[in-house]
MARKOLRO-744830 format. One record per residue: residue number from 0; y, z, x of N, C-alpha, C, O, CB in turn. Coordinates in Angstrom, 1 decimal. Glycine has a CB too. Example, Ala and Ser with C-alpha at 12.3 -4.5 7.8 and 13.67 -1.06 7.14 Angstrom:
BEGIN
{0,{-5.7,7.8,13.2},{-4.5,7.8,12.3},{-3.3,7.8,13.2},{-3.3,8.5,14.2},{-4.5,9.0,11.3}} {1,{-2.2,7.1,12.8},{-1.1,7.1,13.7},{0.0,7.9,12.9},{1.1,8.0,13.4},{-0.6,5.7,14.1}} 
END
This chain:
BEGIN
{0,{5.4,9.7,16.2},{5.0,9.1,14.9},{5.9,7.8,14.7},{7.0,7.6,15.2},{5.2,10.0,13.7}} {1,{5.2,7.2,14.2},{5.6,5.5,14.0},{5.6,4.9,12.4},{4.8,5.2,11.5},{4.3,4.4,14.9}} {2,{6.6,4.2,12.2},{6.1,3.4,10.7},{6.2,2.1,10.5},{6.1,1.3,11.4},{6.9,3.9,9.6}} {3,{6.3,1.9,9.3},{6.4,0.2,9.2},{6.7,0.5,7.2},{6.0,0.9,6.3},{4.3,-1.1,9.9}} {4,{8.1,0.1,7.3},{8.6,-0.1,5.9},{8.5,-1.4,5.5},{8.5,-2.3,6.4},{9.8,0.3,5.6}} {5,{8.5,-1.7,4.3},{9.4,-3.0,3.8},{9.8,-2.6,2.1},{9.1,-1.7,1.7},{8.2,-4.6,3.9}} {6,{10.6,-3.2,1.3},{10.5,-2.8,0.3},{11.3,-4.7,-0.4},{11.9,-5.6,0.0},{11.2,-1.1,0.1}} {7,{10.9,-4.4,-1.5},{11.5,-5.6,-2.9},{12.1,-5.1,-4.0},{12.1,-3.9,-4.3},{10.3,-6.5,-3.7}} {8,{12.7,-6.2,-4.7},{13.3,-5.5,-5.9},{12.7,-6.7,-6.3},{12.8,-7.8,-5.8},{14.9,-5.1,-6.2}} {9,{11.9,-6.3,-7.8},{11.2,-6.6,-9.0},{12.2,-6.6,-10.5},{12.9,-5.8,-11.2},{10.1,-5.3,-9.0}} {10,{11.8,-7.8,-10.7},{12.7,-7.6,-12.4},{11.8,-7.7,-13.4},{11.2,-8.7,-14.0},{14.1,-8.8,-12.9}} {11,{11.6,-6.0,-13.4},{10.4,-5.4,-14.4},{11.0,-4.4,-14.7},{12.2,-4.5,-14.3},{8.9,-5.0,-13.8}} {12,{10.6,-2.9,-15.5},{11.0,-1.9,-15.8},{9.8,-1.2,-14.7},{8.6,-1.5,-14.5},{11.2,-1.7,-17.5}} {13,{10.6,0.1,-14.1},{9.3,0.6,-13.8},{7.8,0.9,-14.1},{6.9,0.6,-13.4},{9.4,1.1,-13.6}} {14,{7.9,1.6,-15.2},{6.5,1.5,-15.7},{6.1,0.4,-15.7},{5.2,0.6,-14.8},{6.3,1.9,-16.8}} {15,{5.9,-1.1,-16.2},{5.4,-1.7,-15.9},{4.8,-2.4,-14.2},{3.7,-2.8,-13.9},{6.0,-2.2,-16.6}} {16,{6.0,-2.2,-13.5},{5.2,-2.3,-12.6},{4.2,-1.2,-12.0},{3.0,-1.5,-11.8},{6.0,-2.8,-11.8}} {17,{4.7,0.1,-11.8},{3.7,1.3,-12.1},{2.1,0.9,-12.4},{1.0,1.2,-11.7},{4.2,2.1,-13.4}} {18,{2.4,0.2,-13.8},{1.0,-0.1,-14.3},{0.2,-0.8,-13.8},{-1.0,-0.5,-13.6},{1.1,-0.5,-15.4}} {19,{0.7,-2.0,-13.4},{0.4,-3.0,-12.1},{-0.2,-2.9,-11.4},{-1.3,-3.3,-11.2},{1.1,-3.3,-11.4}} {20,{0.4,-2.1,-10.6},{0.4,-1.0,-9.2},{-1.1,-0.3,-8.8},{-1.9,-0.4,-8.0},{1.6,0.4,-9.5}} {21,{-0.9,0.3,-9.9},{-1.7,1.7,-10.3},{-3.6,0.8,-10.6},{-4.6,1.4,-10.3},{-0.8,2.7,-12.4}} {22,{-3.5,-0.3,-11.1},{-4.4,-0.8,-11.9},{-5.3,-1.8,-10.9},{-5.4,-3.0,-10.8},{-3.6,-1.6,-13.3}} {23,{-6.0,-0.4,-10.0},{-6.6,-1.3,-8.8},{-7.9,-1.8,-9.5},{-8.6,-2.6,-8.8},{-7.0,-0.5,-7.3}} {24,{-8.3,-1.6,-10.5},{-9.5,-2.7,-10.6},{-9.1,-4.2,-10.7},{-9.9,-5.1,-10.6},{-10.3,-2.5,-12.0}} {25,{-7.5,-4.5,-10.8},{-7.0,-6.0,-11.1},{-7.0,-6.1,-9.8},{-7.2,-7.3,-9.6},{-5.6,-6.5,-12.1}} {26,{-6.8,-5.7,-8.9},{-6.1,-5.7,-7.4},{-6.5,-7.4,-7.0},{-5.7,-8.3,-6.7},{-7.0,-4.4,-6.1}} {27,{-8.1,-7.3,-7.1},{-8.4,-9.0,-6.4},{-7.9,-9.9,-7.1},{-7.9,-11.0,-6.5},{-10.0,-9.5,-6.3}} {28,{-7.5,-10.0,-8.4},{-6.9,-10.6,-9.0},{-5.3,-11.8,-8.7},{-5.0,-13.0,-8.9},{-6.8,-9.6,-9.7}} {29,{-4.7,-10.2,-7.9},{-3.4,-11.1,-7.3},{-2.5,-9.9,-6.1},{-1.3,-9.7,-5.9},{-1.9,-11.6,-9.1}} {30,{-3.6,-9.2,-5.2},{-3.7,-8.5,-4.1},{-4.3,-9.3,-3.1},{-5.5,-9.2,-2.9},{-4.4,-7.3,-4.3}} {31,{-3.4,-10.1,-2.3},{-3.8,-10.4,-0.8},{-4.3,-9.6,0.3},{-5.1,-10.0,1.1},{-3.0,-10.8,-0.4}} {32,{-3.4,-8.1,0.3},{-3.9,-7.2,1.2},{-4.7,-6.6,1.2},{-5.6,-6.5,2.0},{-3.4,-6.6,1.6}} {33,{-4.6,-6.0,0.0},{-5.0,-4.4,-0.2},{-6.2,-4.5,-1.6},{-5.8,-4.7,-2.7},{-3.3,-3.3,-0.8}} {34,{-7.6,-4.4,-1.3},{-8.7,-4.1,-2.2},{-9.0,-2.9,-2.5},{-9.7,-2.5,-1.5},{-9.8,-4.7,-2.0}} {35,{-8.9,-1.8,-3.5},{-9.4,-0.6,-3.6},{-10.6,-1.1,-4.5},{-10.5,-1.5,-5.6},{-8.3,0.4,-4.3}} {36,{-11.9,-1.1,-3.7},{-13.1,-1.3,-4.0},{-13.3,0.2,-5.1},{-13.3,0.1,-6.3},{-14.0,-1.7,-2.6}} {37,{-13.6,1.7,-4.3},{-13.9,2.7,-5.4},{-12.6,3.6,-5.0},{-11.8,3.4,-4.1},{-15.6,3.6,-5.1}} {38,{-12.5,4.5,-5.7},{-11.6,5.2,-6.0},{-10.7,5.6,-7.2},{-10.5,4.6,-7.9},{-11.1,4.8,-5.3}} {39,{-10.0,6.9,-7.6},{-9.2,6.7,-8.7},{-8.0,7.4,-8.5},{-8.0,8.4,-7.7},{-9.8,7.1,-9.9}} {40,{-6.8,7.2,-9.2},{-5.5,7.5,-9.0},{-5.8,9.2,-9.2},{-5.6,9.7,-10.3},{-4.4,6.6,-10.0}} {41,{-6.1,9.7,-8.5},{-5.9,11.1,-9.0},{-6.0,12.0,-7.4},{-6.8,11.6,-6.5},{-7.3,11.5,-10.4}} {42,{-5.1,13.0,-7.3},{-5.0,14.0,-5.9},{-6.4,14.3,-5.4},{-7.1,15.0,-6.2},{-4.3,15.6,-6.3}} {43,{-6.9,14.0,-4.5},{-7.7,14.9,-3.9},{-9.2,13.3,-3.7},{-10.1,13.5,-2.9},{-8.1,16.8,-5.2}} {44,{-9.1,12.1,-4.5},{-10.1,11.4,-4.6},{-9.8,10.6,-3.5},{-8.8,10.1,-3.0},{-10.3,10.9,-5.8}} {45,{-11.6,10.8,-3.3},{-11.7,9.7,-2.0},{-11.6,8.1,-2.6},{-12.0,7.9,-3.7},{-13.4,9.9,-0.9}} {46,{-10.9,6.9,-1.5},{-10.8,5.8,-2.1},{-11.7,5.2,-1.1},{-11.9,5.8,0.0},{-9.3,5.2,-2.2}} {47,{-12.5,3.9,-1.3},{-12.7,2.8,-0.6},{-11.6,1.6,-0.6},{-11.1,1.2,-1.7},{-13.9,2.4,-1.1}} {48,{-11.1,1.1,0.7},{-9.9,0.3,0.5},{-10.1,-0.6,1.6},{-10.2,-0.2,2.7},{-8.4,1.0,0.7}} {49,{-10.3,-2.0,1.3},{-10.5,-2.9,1.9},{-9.2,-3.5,2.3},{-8.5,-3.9,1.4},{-11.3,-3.6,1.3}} {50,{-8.8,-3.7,3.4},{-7.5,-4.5,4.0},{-7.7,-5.8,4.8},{-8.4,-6.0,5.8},{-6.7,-3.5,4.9}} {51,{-6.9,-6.5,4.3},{-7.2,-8.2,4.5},{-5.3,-8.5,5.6},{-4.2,-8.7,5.1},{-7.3,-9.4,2.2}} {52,{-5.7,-8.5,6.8},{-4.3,-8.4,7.5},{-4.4,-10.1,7.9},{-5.3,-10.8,8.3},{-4.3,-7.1,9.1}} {53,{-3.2,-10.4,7.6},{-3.2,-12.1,8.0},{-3.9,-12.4,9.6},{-3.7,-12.0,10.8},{-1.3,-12.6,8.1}} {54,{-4.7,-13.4,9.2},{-5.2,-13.8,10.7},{-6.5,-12.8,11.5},{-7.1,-12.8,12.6},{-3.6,-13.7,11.9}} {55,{-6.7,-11.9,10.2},{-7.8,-11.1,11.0},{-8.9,-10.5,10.2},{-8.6,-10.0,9.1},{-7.2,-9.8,11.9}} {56,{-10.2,-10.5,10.6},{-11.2,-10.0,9.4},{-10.8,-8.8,8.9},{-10.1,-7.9,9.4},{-12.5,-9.7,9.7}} {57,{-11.4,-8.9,7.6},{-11.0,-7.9,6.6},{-11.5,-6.2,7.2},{-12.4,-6.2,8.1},{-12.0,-8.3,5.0}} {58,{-10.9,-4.8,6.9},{-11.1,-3.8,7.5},{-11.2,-2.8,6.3},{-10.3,-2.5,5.5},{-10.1,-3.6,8.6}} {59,{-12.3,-2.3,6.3},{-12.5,-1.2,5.4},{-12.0,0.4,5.8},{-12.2,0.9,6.9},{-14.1,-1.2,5.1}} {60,{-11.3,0.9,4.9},{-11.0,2.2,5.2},{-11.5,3.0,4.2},{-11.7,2.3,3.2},{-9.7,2.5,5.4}} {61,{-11.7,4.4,4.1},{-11.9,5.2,2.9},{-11.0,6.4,3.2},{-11.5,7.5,3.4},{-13.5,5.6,2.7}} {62,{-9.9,6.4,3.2},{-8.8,7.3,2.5},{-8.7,8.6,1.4},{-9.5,8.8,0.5},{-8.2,6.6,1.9}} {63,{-7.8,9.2,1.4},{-8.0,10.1,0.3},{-6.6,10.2,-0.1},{-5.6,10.2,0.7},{-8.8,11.5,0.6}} {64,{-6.6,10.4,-1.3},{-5.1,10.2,-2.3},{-4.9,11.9,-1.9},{-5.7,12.9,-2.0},{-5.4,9.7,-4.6}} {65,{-3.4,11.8,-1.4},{-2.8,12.8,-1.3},{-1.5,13.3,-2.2},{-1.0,14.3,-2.0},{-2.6,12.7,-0.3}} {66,{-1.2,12.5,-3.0},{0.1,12.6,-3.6},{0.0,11.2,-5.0},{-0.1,10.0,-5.0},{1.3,12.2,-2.1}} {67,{0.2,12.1,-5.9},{-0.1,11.0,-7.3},{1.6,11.5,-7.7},{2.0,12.4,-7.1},{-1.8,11.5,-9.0}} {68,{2.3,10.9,-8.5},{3.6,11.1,-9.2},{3.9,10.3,-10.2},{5.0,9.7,-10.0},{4.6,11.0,-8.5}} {69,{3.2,9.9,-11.3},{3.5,8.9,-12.1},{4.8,8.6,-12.5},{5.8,9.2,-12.7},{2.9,9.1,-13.1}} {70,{4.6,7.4,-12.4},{5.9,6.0,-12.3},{6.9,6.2,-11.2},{8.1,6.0,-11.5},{6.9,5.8,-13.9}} {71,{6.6,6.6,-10.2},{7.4,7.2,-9.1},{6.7,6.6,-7.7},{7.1,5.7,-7.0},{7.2,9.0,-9.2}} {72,{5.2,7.5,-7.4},{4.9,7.4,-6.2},{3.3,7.6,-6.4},{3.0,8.1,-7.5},{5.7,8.4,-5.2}} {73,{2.4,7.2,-5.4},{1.2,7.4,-4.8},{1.1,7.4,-3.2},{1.8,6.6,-2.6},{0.3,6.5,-5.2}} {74,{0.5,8.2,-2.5},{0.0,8.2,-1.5},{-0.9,8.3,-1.0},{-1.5,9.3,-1.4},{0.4,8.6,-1.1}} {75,{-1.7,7.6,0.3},{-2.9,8.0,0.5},{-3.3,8.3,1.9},{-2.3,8.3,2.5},{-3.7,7.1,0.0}} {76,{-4.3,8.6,2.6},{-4.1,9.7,4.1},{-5.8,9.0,4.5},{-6.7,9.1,3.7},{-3.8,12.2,3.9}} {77,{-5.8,8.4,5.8},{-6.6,8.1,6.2},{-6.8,7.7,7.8},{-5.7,7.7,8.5},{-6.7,7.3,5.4}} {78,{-8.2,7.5,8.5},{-8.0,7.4,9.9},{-9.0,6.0,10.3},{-10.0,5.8,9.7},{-8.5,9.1,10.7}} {79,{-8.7,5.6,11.1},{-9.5,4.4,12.1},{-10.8,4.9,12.8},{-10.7,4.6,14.0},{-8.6,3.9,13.3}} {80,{-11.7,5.4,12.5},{-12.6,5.3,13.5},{-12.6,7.5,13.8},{-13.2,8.2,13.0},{-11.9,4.0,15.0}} {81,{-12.1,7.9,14.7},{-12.2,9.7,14.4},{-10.6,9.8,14.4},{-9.7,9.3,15.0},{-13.2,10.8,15.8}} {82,{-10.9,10.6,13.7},{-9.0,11.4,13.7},{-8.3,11.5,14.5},{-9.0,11.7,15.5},{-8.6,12.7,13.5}} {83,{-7.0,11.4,14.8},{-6.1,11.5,16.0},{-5.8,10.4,16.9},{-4.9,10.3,17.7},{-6.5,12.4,16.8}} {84,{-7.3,9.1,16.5},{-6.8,7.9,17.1},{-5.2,7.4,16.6},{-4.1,7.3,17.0},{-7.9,6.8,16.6}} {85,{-6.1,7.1,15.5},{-5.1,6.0,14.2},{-4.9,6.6,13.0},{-5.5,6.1,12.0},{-5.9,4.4,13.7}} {86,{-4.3,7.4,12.9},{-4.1,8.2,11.5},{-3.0,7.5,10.8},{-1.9,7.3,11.3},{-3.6,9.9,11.7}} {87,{-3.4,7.0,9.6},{-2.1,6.9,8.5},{-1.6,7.3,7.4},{-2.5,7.9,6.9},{-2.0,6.2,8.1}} {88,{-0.9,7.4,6.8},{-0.3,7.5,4.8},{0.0,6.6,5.0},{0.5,6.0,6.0},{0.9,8.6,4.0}} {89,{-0.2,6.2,3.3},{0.6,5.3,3.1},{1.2,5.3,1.9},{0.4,5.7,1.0},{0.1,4.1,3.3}} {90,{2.4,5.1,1.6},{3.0,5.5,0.5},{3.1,4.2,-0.2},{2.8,3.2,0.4},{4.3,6.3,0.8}} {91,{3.5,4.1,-1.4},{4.2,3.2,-2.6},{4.8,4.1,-3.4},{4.2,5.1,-3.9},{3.1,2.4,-3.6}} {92,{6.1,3.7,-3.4},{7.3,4.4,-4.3},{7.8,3.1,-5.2},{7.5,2.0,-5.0},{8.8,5.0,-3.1}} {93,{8.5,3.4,-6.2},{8.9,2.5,-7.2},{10.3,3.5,-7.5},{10.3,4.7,-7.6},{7.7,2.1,-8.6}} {94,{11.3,2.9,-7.6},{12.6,3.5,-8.0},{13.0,2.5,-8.9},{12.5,1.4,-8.9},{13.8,3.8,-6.8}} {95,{14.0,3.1,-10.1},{14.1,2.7,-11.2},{15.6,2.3,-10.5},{16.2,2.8,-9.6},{13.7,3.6,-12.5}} {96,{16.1,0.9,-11.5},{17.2,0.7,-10.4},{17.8,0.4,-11.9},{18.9,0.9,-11.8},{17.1,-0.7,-9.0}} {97,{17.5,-0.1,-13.0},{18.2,-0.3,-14.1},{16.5,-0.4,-15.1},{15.4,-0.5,-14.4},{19.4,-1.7,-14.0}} {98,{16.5,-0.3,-16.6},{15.9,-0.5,-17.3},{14.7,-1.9,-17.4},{13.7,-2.1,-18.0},{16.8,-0.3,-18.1}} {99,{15.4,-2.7,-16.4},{14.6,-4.0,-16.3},{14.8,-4.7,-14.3},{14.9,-5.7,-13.7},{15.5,-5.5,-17.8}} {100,{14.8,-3.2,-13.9},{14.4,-3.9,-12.6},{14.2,-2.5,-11.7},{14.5,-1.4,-11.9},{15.7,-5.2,-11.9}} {101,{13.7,-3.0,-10.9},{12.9,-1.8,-9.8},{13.3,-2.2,-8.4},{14.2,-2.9,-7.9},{11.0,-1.8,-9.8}} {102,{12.4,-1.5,-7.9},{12.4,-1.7,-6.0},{11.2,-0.8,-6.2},{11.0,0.2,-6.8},{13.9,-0.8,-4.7}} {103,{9.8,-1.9,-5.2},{8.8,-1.2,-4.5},{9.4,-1.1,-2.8},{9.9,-2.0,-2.2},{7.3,-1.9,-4.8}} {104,{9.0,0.2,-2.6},{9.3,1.0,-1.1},{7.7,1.1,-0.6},{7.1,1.9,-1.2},{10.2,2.8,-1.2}} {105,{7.1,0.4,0.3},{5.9,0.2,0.9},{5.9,0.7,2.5},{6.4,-0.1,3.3},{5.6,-1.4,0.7}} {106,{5.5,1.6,2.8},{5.7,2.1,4.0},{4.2,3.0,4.4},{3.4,3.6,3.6},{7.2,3.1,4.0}} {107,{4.0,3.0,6.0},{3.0,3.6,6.7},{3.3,4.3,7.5},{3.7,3.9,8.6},{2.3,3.0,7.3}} {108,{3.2,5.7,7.4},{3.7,6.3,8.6},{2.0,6.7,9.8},{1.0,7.2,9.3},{4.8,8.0,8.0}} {109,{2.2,6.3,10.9},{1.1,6.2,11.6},{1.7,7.3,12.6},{2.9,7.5,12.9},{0.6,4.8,12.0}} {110,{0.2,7.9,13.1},{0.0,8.8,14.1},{-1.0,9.0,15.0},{-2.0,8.4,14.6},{0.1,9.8,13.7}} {111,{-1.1,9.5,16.1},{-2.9,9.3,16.9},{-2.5,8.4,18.3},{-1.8,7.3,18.2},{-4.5,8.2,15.5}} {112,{-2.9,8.9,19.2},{-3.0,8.6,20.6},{-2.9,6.6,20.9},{-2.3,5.9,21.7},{-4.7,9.4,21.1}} {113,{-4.0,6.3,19.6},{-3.8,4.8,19.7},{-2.4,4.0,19.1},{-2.3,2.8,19.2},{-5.1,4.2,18.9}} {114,{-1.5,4.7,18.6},{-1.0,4.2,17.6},{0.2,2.6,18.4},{0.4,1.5,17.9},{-0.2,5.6,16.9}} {115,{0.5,3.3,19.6},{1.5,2.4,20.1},{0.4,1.1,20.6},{0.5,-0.1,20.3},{2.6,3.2,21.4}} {116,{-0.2,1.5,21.1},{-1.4,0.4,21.4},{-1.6,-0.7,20.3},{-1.4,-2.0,20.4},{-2.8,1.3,21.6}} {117,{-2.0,0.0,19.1},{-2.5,-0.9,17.9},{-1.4,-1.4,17.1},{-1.6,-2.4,16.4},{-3.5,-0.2,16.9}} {118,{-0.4,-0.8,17.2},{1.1,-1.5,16.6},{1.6,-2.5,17.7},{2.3,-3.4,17.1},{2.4,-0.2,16.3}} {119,{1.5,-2.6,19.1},{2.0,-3.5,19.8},{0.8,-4.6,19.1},{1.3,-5.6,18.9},{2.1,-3.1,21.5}} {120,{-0.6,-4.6,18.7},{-1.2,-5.9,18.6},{-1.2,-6.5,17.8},{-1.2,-7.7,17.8},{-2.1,-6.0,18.7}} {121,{-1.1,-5.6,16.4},{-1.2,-6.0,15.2},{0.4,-5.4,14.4},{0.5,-5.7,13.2},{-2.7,-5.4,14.5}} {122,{1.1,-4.9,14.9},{2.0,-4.2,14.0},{2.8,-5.3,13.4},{3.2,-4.8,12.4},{2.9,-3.3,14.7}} {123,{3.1,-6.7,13.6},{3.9,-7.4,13.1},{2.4,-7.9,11.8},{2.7,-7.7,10.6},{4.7,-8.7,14.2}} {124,{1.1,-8.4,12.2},{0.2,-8.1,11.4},{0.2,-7.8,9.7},{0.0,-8.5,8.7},{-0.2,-7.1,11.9}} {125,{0.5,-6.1,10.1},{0.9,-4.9,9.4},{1.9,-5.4,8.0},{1.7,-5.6,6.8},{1.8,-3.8,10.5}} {126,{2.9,-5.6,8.9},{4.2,-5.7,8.3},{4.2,-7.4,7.5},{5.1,-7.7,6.7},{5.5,-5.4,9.8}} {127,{3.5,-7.9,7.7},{3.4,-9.3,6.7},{2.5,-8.8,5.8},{2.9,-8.8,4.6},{2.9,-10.9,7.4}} {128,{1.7,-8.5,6.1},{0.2,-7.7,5.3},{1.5,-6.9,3.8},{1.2,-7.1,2.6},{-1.1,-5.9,7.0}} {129,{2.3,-6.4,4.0},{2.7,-5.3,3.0},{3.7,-6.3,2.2},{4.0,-6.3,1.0},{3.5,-3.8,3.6}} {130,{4.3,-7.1,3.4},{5.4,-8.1,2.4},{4.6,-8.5,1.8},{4.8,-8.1,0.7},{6.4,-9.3,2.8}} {131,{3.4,-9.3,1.9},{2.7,-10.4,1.4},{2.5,-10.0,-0.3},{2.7,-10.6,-1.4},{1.2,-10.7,2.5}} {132,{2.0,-8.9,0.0},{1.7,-7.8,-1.1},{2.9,-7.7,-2.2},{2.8,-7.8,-3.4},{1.5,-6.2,-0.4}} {133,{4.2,-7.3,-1.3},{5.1,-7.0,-1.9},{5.2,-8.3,-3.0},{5.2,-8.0,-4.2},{6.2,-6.7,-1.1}} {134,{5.2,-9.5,-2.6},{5.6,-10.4,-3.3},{4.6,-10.8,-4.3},{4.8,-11.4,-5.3},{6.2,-11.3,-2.6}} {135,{3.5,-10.5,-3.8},{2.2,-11.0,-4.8},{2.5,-9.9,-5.9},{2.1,-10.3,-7.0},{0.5,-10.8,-4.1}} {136,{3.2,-8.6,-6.1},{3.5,-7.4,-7.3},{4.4,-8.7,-7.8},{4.0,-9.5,-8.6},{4.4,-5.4,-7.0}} {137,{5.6,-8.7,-7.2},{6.6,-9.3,-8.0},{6.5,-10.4,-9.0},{7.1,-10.4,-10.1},{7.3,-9.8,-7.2}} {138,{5.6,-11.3,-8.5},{5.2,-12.5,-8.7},{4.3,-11.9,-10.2},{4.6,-12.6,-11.2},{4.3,-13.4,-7.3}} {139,{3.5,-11.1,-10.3},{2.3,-10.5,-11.3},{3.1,-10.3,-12.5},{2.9,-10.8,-13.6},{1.5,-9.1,-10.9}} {140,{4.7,-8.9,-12.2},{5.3,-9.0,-12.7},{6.2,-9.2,-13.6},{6.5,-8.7,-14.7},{5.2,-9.0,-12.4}} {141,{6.6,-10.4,-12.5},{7.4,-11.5,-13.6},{7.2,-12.6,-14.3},{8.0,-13.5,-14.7},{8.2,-11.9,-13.2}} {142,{5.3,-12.4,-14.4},{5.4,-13.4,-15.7},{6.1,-12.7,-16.6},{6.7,-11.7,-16.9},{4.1,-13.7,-16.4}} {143,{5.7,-14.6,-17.3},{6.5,-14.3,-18.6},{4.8,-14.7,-19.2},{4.6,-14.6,-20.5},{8.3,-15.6,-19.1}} 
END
């Protein structure tokens, strides 16, 4: 098994960014990566999720939310093509670091026969794809 972290610190309170986060109908709004076209924050619901990786056409996945934790965490569990290729989660954590600032923890843990293959092509990809993200929350954020 393989992953790909990154995380930021936000000067927000968590809930707000939570709310942010959580509030994928705004997603195209100020989400470079990540489009949750259908789907809802709740255990067991299938998502439609469109992913926009720098430098490469857009890739649709349909996932299923495995893990809701309000103002804490979501996770979601999904595969490339048949299972055991390219399996992923992907988590979003928010930790409360003081009353007016956070840290999002953005991480994929990947599994499946293809994985080292598709992380040698795209894995740096990946990993801008989540910063890019990261900073587009921050940026939403901290308006004023």
């Amino acid at each position: 098994m393989q992953k790909i972290c990154t995380d930021i610190i936000i000067d927000a309170p968590a809930e707000k960014v939570w709310g942010i986060l959580t509030d994928f109908e705004s997603f195209d709004n100020w989400n470079p990566f990540i489009r949750v076209k259908k789907g809802k924050l709740e255990t067991g619901a299938q998502l439609e999720v469109l992913l926009q990786l720098p430098g490469h056409k857009a890739i649709t996945m349909k996932p299923t939310m495995v893990k809701v934790e309000p103002v804490r965490e979501f996770r979601w569990s999904g595969s490339m093509w048949v299972k055991g290729l390219f399996d992923g989660e992907h988590a979003f954590r928010i930790e409360e670091l003081d009353e007016s600032r956070s840290r999002l923890i953005q991480c994929e843990r990947f599994k499946g026969v293809l994985v080292p293959l598709i992380l040698h092509m795209i894995g740096d990809e990946i990993k801008q794809g989540f910063e890019s993200m990261n900073r587009a929350l921050k940026k939403e954020n901290e308006k004023t």
